[in-house]
Structure formats: structure tokens, C-alpha cells
C-alpha positions as CSV (number, residue, x, y, z in Angstrom):
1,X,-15.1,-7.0,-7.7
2,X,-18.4,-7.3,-8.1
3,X,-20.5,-10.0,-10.5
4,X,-20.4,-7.1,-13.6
5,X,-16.7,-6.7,-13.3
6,X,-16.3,-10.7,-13.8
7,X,-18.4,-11.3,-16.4
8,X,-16.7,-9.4,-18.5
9,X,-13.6,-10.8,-18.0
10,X,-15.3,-14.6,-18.2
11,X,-16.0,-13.6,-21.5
12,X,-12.7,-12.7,-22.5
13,X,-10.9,-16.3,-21.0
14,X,-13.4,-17.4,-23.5
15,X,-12.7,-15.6,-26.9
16,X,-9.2,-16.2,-25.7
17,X,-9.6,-20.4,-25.4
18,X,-11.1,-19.5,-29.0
19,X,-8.4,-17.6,-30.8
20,X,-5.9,-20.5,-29.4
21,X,-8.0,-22.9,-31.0
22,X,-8.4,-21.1,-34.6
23,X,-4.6,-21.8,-34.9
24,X,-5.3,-25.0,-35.8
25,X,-6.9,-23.5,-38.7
26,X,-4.3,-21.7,-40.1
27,X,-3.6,-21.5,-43.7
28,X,-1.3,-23.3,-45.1
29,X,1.3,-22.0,-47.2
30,X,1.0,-23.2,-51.0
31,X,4.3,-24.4,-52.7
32,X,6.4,-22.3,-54.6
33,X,4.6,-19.0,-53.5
34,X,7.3,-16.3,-51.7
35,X,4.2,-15.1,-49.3
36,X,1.3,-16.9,-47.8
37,X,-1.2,-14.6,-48.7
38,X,-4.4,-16.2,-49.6
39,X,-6.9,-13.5,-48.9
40,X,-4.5,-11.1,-51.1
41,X,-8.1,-9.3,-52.5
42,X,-9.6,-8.7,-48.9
43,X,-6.3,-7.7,-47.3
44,X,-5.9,-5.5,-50.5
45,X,-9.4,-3.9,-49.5
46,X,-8.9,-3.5,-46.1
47,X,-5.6,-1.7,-46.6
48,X,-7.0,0.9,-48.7
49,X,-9.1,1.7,-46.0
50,X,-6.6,1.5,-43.1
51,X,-5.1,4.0,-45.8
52,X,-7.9,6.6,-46.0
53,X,-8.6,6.4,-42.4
54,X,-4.7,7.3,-41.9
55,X,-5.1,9.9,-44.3
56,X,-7.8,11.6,-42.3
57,X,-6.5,11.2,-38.5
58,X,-2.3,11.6,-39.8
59,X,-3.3,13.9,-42.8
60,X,-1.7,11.8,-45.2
61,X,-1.8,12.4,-48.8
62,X,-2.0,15.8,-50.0
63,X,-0.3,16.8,-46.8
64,X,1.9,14.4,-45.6
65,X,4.7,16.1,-45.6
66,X,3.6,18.9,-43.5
67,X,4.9,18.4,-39.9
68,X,2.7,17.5,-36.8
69,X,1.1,20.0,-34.7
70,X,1.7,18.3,-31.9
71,X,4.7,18.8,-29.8
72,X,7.3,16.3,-30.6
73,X,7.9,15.8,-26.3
74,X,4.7,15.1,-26.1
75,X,4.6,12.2,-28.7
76,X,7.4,10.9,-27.0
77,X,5.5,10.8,-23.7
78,X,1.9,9.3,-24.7
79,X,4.7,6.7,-26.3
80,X,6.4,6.2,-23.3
81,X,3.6,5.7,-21.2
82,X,2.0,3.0,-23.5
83,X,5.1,0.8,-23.7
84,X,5.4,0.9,-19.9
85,X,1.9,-0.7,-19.4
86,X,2.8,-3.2,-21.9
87,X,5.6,-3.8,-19.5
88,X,3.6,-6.5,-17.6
89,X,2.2,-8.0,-19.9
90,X,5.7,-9.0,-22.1
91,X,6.7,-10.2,-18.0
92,X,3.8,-12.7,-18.2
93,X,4.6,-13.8,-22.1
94,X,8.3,-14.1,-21.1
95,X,8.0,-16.2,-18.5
96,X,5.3,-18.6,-20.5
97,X,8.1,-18.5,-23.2
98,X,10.3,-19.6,-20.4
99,X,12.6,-16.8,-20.6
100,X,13.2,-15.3,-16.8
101,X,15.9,-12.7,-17.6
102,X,14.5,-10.7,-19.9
103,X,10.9,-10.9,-17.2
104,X,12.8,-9.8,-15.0
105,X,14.1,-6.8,-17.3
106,X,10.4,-6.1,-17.7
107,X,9.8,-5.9,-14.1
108,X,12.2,-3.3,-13.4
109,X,11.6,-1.4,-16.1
110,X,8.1,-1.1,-14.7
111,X,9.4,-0.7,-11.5
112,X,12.4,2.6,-13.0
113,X,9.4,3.7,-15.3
114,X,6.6,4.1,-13.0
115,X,8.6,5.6,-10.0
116,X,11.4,7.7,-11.6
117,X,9.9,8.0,-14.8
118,X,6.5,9.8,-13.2
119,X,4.5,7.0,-14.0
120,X,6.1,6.0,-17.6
121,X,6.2,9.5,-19.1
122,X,9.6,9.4,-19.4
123,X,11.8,5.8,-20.4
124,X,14.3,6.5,-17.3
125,X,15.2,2.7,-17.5
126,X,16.6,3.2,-20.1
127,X,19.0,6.0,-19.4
128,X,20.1,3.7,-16.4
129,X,21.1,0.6,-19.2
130,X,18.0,-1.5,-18.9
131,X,16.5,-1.4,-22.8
132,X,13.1,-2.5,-23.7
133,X,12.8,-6.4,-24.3
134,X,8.8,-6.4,-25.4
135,X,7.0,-9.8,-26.5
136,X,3.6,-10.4,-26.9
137,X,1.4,-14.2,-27.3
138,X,1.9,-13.9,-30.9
139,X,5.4,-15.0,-30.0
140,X,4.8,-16.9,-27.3
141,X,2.7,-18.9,-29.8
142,X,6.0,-19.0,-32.1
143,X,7.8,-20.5,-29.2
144,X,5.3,-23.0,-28.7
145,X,5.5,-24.3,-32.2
146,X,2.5,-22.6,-33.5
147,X,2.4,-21.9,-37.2
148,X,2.5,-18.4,-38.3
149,X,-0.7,-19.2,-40.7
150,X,-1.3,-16.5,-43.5
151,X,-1.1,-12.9,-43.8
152,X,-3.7,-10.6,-43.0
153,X,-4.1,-6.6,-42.8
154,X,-6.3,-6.3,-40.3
155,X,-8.8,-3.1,-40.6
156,X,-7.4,-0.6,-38.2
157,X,-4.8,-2.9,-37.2
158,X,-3.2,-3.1,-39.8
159,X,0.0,-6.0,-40.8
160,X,-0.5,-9.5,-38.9
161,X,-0.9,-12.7,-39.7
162,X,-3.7,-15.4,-38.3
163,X,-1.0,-16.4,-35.2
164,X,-0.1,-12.4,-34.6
165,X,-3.8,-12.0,-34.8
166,X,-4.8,-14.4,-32.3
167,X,-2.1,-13.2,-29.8
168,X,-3.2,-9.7,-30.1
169,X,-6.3,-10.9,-29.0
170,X,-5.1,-13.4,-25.7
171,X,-2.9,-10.6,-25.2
172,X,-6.0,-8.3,-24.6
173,X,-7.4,-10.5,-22.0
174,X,-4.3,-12.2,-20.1
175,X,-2.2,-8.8,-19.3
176,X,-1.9,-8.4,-15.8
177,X,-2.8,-5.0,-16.0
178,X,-6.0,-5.5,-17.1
179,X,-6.9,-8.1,-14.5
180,X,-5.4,-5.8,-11.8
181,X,-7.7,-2.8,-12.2
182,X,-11.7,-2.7,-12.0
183,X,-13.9,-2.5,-15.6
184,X,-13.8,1.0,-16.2
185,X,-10.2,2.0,-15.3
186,X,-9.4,-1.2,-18.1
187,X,-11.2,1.0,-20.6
188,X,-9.0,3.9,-19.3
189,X,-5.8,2.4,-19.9
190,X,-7.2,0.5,-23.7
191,X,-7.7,4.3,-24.4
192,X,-4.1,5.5,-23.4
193,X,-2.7,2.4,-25.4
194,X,-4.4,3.8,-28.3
195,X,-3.3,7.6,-27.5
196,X,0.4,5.6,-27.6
197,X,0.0,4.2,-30.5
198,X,-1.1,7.1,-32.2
199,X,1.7,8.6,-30.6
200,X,4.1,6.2,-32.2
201,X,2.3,6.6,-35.7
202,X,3.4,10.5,-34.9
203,X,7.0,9.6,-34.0
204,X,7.7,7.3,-37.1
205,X,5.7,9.7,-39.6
206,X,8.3,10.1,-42.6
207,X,8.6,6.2,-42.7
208,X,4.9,5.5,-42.8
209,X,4.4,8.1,-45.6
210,X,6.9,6.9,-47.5
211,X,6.2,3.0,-47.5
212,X,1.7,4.1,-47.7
213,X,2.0,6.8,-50.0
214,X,5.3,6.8,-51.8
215,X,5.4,3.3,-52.6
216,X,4.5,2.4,-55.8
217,X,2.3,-0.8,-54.3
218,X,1.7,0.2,-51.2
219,X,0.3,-2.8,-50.0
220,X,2.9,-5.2,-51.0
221,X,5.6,-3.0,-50.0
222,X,4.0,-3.0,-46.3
223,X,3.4,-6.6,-46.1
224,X,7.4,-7.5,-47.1
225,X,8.4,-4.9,-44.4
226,X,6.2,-6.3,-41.9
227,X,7.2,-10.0,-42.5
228,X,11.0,-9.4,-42.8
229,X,10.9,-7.3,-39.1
230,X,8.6,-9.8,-37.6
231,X,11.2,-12.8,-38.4
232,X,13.8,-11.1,-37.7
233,X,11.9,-10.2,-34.0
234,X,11.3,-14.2,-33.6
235,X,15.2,-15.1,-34.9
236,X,13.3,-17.0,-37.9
237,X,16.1,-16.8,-40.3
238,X,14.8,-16.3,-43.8
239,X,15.6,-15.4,-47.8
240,X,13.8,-12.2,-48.6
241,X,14.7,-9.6,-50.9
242,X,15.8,-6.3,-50.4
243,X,12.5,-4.2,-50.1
244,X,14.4,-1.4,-51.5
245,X,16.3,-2.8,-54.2
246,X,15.2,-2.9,-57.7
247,X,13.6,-5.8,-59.0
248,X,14.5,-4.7,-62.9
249,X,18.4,-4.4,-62.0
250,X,20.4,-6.9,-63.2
């Protein structure tokens, strides 16, 4: 590896330290309020242009109910192929959550995925019983006692909150994948996370138009889905409401 390829990556250690440290900044939540969602005006903003740009790249809208022209098997594999190179890198946040089985779930889904699944195109682990068990820092930083701080809707993003956010970005610079391959081939494989992700985006279409443009508050309906499947991700036991129940029926 030469000097180019390290500085790089001496910089991301870096941003990494930082987005630890800007935990201890975390908004508090105020009393009485059912969200902590101080920046409720920005988020606000920045959703209705995570909205417009999923509108032009999904063709939401007008014509989201139109079906994709992409081949649904084809989806499934850009999917599949993302979620095995996040395989290492739930191994490494596993095992700093002190968790060894499911690491060692994640290691042989690699190992299934890559070899009989012709290098992640196809989820052959689990056709064989071995499920996905994906974590990121965001819960490693749960674990740890970090506080979730407020939430955010981050502009392409999307749903976090300031300890999800942070995580996303350790997670950038501490998977294993990243540090195993040379600086170009890392933008290679960011690029075929985001193919993936798209991918998913694809696979999951008719619930994301519903909640983004059948909802009558978009925004708010995304933020209680988002919470209420991130607690129940981290076991955090909680008292939310039904996000489809009416609030006017009593």
C-alpha cells in the first residue's frame, strides 16, 4: 500500500475518533415530548428533498404505482450482493458488542455467500438455515450505553438519529472490507453498496410509496416507523402508538 492509499484512511480513523466524540453532544430529550426531535423544521426540509429526489430516481408521485422496469431477479441480486459485504463488517461490530455467535453466523454467511452463492448474488446461507444477523456501530454504540440523541433525516440518508448517524459514519471507515482492498477497489464496492441499496428501495417499493406519498404527513409517519423498528432492532422496549391506527377513534 503505498503513502496515497494510507492517507486516506488516516483521515477516516480521524473523522471516526470525531463522530465518537459528538455523542457527547447529543440532544437531550425534553420532558413530556413523545419524540426527541429538536431540529423538527430542518429535518422537515430535508425530507422534502430526500422526497423529490426519490421521486425522480424511483418515479414517485404521479407514477408510483407503475411497476419497475427492472427485472425483479435482478433487484434481488444487487440486494444480495450488498448485504454480503456488509457481512464483515456486522462480524467486527458483533464481536465489539461482545456477541461471538452471531460473528460467527456472519462469517459463514460470508463464507456460503461468496463461494456457493457466486460471490453474494444469491443468499445460499440462507437456504442452508443460517439467517442474516446484521448490526452496525450505531448499535454497538447502544450496547455501550451511548445515548440515542435526537432525530434527524439525514439528506439522502434519510431516518437516523445523532448515535445512528455517527455509527453510519465509524461504520464507513472500520469495516474490514474496506481496509482489505486498495483505494480504488473501496470506491468500487461504496458504489455496489449504493447499487444495493437502490436495489432494496426497488424491492420494498409499495411500502415506501405508501408511508412518502400516501401518508397524510409524510414525515411524521416515517420518523414513528423508523423509531418503533429501530427499538425493536436494539430490544429497547417502548410505548408507541399504532402508526396505523386512528388517532380520532375513540
Amino acid at each position: 500500500m503505498t503513502v496515497r492509499d494510507r492517507q486516506p484512511r488516516a483521515a477516516g480513523r480521524l473523522l471516526a475518533l470525531w463522530a465518537v466524540l459528538t455523542l457527547a453532544a447529543c440532544a437531550a430529550p425534553r420532558p413530556g415530548q413523545q419524540f426527541n426531535d429538536p431540529y423538527e423544521a430542518r429535518n422537515r426540509a430535508v425530507h422534502e428533498f430526500n422526497k423529490s429526489v426519490d421521486s425522480a430516481v424511483f418515479g414517485g408521485g404521479a407514477g408510483k404505482d407503475e411497476p419497475s422496469s427492472i427485472p425483479k431477479p435482478l433487484t434481488n441480486m444487487a440486494s444480495n450482493f450488498a448485504a454480503n459485504l456488509g457481512e464483515p463488517g456486522s462480524f467486527l461490530n458483533h464481536m465489539l458488542q461482545g456477541k461471538p455467535v452471531p460473528a460467527a453466523q456472519n462469517v459463514l454467511r460470508f463464507g456460503v455467500n461468496t463461494i456457493a452463492g457466486v460471490g453474494g448474488l444469491f443468499d445460499a446461507a440462507s437456504a442452508l438455515g443460517l439467517p442474516p444477523a446484521t448490526t452496525d456501530f450505531g448499535a454497538t454504540l447502544h450496547t455501550w450505553g451511548a445515548p440515542e440523541g435526537a432525530y434527524l433525516e439525514a439528506p439522502i440518508l434519510g431516518p437516523t438519529t445523532e448515535r445512528d448517524l455517527a455509527g453510519t459514519v465509524v461504520d464507513i471507515f472500520i469495516d474490514p472490507v474496506n481496509h482489505a482492498l486498495d483505494w480504488p477497489d473501496v470506491g468500487r464496492v461504496n458504489a455496489a453498496r449504493l447499487v444495493g441499496k437502490a436495489a432494496q428501495r426497488l424491492r420494498f417499493s409499495a411500502t415506501a410509496n405508501s408511508i412518502l406519498y400516501d401518508s397524510a404527513d409524510s414525515y411524521a409517519q416515517a420518523r414513528l416507523l423508523y423509531l418503533q423498528n429501530r427499538h425493536f432492532e436494539l430490544g429497547i422496549e417502548e410505548d408507541q402508538p399504532d402508526p396505523f391506527e386512528d388517532p380520532n377513534a375513540n
